[in-house]
C-alpha positions in Angstrom: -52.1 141.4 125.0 -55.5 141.0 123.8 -55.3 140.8 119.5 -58.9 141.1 119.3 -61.9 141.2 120.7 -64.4 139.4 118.5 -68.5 139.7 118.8 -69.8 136.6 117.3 -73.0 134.5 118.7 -71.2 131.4 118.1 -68.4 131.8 119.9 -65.7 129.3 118.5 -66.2 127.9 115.2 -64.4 126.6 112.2 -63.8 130.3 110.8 -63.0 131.6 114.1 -60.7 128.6 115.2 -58.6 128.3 112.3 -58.6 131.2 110.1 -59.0 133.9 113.0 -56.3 132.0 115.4 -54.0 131.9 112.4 -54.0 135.6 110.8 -54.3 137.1 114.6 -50.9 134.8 115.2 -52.5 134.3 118.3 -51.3 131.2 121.4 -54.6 131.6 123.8 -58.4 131.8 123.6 -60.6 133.3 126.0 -64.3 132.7 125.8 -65.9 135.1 128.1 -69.4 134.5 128.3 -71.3 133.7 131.7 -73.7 131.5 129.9 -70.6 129.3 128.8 -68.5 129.3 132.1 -71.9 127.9 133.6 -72.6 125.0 131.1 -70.6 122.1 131.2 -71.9 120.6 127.7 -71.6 124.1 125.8 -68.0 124.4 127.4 -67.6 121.1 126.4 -68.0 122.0 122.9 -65.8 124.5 122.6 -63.1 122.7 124.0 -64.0 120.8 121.3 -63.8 123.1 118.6 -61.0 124.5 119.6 -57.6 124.0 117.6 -55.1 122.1 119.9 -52.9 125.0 119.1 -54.3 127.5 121.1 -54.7 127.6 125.1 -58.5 127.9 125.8 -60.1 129.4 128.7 -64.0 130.1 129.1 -64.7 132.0 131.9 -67.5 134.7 132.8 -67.0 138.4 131.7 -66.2 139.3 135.4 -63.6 136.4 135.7 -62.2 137.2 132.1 -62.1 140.6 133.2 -59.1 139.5 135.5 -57.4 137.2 133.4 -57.1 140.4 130.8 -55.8 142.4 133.5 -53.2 140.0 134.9 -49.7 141.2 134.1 -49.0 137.6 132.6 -51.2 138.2 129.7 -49.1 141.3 128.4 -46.6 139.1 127.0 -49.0 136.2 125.7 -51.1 137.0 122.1 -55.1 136.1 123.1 -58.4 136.6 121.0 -61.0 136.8 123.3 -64.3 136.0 121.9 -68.1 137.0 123.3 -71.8 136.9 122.3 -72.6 140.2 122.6 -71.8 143.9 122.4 -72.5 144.4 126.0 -70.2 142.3 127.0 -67.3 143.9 124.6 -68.2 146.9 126.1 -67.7 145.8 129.9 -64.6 144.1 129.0 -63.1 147.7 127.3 -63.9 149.8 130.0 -62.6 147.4 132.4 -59.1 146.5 130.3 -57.6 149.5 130.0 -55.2 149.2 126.9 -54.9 145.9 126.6 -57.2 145.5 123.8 -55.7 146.2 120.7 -59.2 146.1 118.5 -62.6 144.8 118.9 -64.3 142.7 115.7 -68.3 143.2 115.5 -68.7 140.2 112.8 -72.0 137.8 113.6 -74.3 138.8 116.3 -77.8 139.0 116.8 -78.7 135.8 114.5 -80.1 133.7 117.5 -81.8 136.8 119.6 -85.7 137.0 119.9 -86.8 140.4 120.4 -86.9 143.9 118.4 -83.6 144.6 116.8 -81.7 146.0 113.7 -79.8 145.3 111.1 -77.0 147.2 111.4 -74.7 145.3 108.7 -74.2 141.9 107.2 -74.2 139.4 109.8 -74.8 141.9 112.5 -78.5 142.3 114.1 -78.8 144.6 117.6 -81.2 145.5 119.9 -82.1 148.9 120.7 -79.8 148.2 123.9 -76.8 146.5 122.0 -77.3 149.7 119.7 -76.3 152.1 122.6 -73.3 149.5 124.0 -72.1 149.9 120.0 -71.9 153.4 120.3 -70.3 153.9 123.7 -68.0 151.1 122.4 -66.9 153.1 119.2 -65.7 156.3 121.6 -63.6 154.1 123.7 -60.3 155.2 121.3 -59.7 151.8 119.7 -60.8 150.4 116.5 -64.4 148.7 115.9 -65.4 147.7 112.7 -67.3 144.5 111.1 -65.0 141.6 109.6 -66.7 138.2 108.9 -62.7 136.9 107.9 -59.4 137.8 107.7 -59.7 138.3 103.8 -62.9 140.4 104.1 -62.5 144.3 104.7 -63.0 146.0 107.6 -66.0 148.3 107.7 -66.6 150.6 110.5 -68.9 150.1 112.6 -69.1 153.9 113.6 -70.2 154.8 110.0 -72.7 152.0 110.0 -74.3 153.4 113.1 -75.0 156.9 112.0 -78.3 155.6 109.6 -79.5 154.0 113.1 -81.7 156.0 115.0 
């Protein structure tokens, strides 16, 4: 079963491999990001930044997609981590209840193009705006939580000032 879902532009990092991996109690990390599944040096790096307690995969959305779905992963606590909103989104529609919650914490940092800042940390594009909002009607949680000490804010609430 999928813990969480976390949107964060880095993918794994120190906050995300120790503290996240820890307070989710989690055994397996799935990076799905197409960029990542491509790249053998970026896939290289998250291996390395990975905590040799957790099973890593990095895999397209499409191929993640079918890892989610796979019976086996019922029974197994994963984080899944992507980039972008978009992304969260096709994985929800597409994994029917098995994602428990989905984390929008640091996006939009590294993108080049009109966007806004929705909350701390969190910067969308017009189009990652909309993906935010069909994501929030999907019947699960969505909220903003840099770490597990921080509280959750929801990201519903924060989208209502956007037009």
């Amino acid at each position: 079963m999928i813990e969480q879902l976390r949107v964060d532009d880095r993918l794994i990092h120190g906050q995300v491999a120790l503290m996240w991996s820890k307070a989710l109690n989690t055994r397996g990390i799935i990076v799905a990001n197409d960029g990542a599944a491509k790249d053998k040096m970026v896939a290289s790096t998250l291996k390395m930044a990975c905590p040799s307690s957790q099973h890593l995969l990095i895999k397209s959305v499409n191929d993640a997609e079918e890892v989610i779905n796979d019976s086996r992963s019922k029974a197994m606590p994963i984080f899944v981590l992507t980039n972008c909103v978009k992304d969260a989104l096709a994985l929800v529609e597409s994994c029917s209840g098995m994602i428990k919650e989905v984390n929008i914490a640091n996006v939009g940092r590294f993108v080049n193009s009109e966007k806004t800042r929705v909350m701390p940390n969190v910067e969308l594009t017009p189009e990652e705006v909309e993906a935010a909002r069909e994501l929030c009607k999907r019947g699960i949680p969505v909220f903003h939580q840099v770490t597990p000490n921080d509280a959750k804010t929801g990201v519903e609430t924060a989208l209502e000032d956007i037009r």
